[in-house]
N, C-alpha and C positions, 0 to 999 in steps of 0.2 A: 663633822663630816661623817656619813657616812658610808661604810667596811661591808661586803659581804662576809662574815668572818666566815672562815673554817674550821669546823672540828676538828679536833685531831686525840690522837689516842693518850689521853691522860697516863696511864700505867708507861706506856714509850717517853713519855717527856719525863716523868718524875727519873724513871729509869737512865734515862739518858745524861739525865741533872747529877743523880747521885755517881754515875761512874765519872762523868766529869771533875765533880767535886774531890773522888778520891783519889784520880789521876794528878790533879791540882797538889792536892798535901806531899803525892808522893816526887812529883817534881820539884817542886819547890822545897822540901826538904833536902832532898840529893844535891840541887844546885846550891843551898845554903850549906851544909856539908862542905862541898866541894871549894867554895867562896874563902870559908872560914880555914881550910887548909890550906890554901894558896895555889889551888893545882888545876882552876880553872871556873867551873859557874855561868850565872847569869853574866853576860856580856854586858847588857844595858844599861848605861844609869838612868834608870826609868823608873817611878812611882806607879805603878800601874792601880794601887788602890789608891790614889788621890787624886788621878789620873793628871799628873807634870810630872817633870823630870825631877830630880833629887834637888833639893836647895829650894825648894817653892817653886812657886811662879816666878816674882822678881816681876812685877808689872812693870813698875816705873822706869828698870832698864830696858823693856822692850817698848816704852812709850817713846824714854830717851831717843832710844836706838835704832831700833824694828820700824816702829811707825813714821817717826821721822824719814828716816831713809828711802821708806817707799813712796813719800811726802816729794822728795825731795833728788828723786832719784831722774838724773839729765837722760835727756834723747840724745843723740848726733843727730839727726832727724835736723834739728832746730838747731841745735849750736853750731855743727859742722856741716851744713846745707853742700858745701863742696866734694862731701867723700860722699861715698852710694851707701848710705845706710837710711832704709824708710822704714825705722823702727817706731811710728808714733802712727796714732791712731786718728782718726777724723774728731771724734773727743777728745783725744788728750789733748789735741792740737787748739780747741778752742776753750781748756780748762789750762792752758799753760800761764797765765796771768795770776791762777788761782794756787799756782804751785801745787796744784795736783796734779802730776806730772807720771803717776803708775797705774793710773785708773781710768777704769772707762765709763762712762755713764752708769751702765746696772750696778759697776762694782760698789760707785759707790752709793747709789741708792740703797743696794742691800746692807752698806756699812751702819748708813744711818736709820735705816729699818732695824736692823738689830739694838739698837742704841734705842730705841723708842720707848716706851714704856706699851705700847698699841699692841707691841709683837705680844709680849705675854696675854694680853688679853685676844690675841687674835687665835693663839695655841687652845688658850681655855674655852674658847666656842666653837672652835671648830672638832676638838679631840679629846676623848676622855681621858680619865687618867688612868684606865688598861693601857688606852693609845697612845697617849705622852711618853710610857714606860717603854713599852712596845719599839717607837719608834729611838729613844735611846739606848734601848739596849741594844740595838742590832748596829747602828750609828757609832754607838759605844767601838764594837768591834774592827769598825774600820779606822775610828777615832785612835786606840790606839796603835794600830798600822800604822797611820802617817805618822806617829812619834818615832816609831822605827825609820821608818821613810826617810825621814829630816835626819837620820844618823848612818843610814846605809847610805843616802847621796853624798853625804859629805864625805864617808870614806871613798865613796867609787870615785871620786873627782880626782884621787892619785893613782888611779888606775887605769884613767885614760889617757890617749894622746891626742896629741896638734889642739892648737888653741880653740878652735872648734868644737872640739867634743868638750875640752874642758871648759867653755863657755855654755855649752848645755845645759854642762851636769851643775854650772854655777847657779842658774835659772832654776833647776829641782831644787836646789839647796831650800832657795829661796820662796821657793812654791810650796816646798812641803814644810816649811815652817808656815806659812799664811794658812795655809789647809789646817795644820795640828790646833794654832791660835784660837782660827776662827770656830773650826768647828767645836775646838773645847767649850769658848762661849754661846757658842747659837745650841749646844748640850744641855749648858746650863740653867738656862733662861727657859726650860721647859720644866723646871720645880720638880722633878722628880731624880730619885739615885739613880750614880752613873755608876754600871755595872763592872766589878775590876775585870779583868783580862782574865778570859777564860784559860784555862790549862793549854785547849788544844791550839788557841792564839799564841799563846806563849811560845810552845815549842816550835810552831810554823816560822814565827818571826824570828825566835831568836837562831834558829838553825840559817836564818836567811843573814845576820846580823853576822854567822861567824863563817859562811860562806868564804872561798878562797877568791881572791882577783876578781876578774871581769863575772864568775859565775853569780857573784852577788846582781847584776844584769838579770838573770834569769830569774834570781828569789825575787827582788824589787822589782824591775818594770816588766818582768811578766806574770809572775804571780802575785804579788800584792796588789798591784797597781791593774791588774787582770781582774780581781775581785772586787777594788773598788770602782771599775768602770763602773762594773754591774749593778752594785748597790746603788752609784751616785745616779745611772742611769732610769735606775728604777722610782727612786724618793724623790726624784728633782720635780714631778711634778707637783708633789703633794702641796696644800697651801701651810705657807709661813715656810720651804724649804726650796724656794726657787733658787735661792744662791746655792747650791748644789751643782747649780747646770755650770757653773764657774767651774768647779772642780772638775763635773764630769770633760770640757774641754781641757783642763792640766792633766787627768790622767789622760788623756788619748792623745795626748803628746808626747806623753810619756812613755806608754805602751810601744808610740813606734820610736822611741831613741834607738834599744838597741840594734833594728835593722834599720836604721840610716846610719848610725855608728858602725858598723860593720860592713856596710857596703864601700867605706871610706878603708876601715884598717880589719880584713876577715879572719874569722878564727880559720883555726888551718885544721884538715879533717879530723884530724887526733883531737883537738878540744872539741868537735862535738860528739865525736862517736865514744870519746872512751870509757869506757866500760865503768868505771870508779867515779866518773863524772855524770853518767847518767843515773847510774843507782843514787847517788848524793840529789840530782835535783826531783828524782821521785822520794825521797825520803822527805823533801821539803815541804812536796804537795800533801801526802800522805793524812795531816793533822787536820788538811780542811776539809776531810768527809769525815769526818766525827764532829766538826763543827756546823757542818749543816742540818744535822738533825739539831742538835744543841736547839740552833736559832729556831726551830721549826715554830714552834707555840708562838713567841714575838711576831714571826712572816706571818700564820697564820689570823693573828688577835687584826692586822692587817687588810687581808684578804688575796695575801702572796702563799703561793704552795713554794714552801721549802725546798722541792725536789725538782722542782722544775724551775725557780730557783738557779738552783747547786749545777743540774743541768746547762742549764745555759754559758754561767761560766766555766766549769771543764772546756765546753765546747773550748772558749773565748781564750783559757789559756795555752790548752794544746794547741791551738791554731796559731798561737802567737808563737809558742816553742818552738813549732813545725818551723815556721818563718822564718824566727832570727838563726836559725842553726844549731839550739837547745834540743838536741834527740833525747827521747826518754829512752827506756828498755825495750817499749813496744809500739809499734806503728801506730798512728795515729788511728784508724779505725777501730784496728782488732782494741788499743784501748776505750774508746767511746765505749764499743760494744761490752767490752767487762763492766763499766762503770756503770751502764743501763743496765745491766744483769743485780749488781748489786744494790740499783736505785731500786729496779721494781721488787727484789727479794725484801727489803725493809719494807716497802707499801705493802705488801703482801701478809705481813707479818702483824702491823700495823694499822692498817684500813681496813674497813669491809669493800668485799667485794670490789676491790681492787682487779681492774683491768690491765693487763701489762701494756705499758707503750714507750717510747723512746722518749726520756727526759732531756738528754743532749740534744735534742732538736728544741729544747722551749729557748723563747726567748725573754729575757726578763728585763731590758729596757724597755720603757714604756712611752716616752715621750718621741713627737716626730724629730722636734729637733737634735738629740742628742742618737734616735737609729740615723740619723744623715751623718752624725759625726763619725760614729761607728763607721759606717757603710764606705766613707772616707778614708779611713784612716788603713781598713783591710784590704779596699782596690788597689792603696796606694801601695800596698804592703808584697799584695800577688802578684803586682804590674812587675815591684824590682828586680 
């Protein structure tokens, strides 16, 4: 396939790389310090250079287990026709003989599209291997989010109330392990290294991972799950990554939990205004504008501009904060407006002949159908 690639400023990417790297040694040291006295650390049991959790993979218990179950997993749809539950779909309805009973047609076409030996060869004609790299190194990034994900849902599940919410947040559990699985194998099967978790990931996720109560809400489905719209939005179209647009519909379900979760049980004005609670969820953001340049060479090898980009999503999570009742420190515009100041001061620094213009207005979905999901999921969001 081809990339209009983008230049970009060699001297800013090495730059960028090496402050990264030394931020990296120096976190990871402190947190290992910190581990090894007993007085706090990395939260996560996560491998982030092997990229699973501690203990391996363990295939054969998530074949047992994992795949089974999603195998195997009943509707009331079809057992309990007499309660009002229409939780099956016009395919699963006509694969229920076949005890494929969690899937819907694409899903599982894309299963067994993965399973093929055809994908690999479909990778290798259509992307080089800049672009193999390229596309998992930025994938990489979200890839290890949803391992967070799969660990932050599972804690917010006793953080909610009425069966309801806690049947949601069972569906993310669920979701975000299919997401972590899958996309670690559809990672894989593209023959190139999968990049460990960069420094400024680390601190984003793991600050989101030691989050207090419900604010883990705001780290996970608005800002992780904020970032991955964007990503999934933007790759779903590329070929051999159309099972993307799967995900991109799990985040954008997700994105609007916690304003339908709150329109049920609301926070009361002191959790969203208070002062210690907003400073905390901009300390959370803080890590992914050092990570957007990071990514910039990858978006760029592409033919994605980094900054516009990075742009887009700000836009997408402040809108989402705005929404669910998550105040930052500063109004939603006046912050746009800083964060445009310091997008086009980097360009400026960076590109020639740079022209200033408003990054928070790009949009970095690229597909029609996943802007309808979008566009869905925010009317439905400013209607409540």
């Amino acid at each position: 396939m081809e990339f209009n690639k983008i230049a970009v400023n060699e001297r800013a990417v090495k730059r960028n790389a090496k402050i990264e790297e030394a931020v990296n040694r120096i976190v990871r040291s402190y947190d290992g310090l910190k581990s090894a006295l007993r007085v706090g650390g990395r939260k996560a049991n996560y491998d982030d250079l092997n990229f699973e959790f501690r203990g391996g993979p363990a295939d054969s218990i998530r074949k047992k287990h994992y795949d089974k179950s999603l195998r195997l997993l009943w509707k009331s749809e079809e057992h309990s026709p007499f309660l009002d539950f229409k939780d099956a779909s016009t395919a699963e309805k006509s694969l229920f003989d076949m005890a494929v009973r969690s899937m819907t047609d694409e899903e599982k076409a894309a299963r067994d599209r993965l399973a093929m030996p055809e994908f690999k060869e479909l990778l290798n004609r259509e992307y080089t291997v800049a672009q193999k790299q390229a596309i998992v190194n930025i994938l990489a990034a979200i890839g290890h989010g949803e391992a967070y994900a799969w660990l932050v849902s599972a804690e917010l599940l006793n953080e909610v109330e009425s069966t309801g919410g806690r049947t949601a947040l069972t569906m993310q559990v669920l979701e975000e392990a299919k997401h972590f699985v899958v996309l670690r194998e559809l990672l894989m099967a593209f023959d190139v290294p999968i990049r460990r978790q960069s420094a400024w990931e680390y601190l984003l996720l793991e600050s989101v991972f030691k989050a207090d109560g419900l604010e883990k809400f705001f780290g996970m489905n608005v800002l992780v799950e904020g970032i991955a719209l964007s990503l999934f939005g933007q790759m779903s179209t590329l070929p051999g990554l159309e099972v993307l647009r799967l995900f991109h519909l799990d985040e954008a379900r997700h994105t609007a939990l916690p304003s339908n979760y709150f329109r049920e049980f609301p926070m009361t004005r002191w959790q969203k205004i208070r002062p210690s609670a907003q400073l905390r969820r901009l300390k959370m953001i803080l890590p992914a504008l050092p990570l957007i340049p990071l990514l910039e060479e990858d978006l760029a090898e592409l033919g994605y501009d980094a900054l516009d980009f990075g742009g887009s999503v700000l836009r997408k999570v402040s809108g989402l904060a705005e929404q669910t009742g998550f105040n930052l420190p500063l109004p939603r515009p006046i912050l746009l407006k800083t964060l445009d100041a310091l997008f086009n001061a980097y360009a400026k620094a960076t590109r020639e002949d740079h022209i200033p213009r408003s990054f928070m207005e790009s949009e970095a979905t690229v597909g029609d159908e996943e802007l309808e999901v979008e566009r869905e999921i925010f009317a439905a969001m400013n209607a409540a």
